[in-house]
N, C-alpha and C positions, 0 to 999 in steps of 0.2 A: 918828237912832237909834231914837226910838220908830216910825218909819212901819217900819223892819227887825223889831222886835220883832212889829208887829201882822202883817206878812206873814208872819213865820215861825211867828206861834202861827193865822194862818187855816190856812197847807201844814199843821200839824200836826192841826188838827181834821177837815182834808179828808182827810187818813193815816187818821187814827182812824176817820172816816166807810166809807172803802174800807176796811178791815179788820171790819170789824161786817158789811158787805156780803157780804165773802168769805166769811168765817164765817157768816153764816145758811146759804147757797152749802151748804155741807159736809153731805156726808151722815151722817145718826148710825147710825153704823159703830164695831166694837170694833177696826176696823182704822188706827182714829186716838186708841186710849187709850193713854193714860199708861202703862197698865200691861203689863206687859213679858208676861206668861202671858194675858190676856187677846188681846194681839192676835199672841199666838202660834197660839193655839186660833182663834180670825177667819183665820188663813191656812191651817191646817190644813183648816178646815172648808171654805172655798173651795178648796181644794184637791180634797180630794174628791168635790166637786160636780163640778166641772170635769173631774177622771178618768169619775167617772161618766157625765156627759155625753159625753164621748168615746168611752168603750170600750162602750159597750151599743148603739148604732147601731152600731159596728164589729162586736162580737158577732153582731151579728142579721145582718149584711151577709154573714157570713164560714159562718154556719148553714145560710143560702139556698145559698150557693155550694157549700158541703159538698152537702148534701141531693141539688142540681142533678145533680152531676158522678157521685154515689154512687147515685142514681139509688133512692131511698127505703130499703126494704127489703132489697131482690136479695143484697146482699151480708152478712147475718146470716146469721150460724149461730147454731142455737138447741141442738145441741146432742143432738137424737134425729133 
């Protein structure tokens, strides 16, 4: 009985050991708080980023392409 107790309080320090491990591991991030508005605003704001990084190389890729085909100028009226 006691050799069962000591096994199962080493598995439990070796538990605790990997969880402290894990947890250093984790990035401090508002995308792991507690608090429900803060890691609302961590997604939003990663949201953003991530729109932005997409659509602004799309933007620019789509401007070339206009520009290309429109061929600069040519096709303004200016109107006198």
């Amino acid at each position: 009985m006691e050799s069962e107790n000591y096994y199962l309080e080493q598995k439990v320090l070796e538990l605790e050991n990997e969880i402290n491990q894990l947890k250093s591991r984790l990035p401090d991030s508002n995308l792991l708080s507690s608090g429900f508005l803060s890691r609302a605003f961590a997604v939003l704001g990663h949201n953003l980023i991530a729109g932005l990084l997409v659509s602004i190389p799309l933007y620019i890729l789509l401007f070339i392409i206009a520009s290309l085909f429109l061929g600069g100028t040519q096709y303004m009226d200016y109107g006198y």
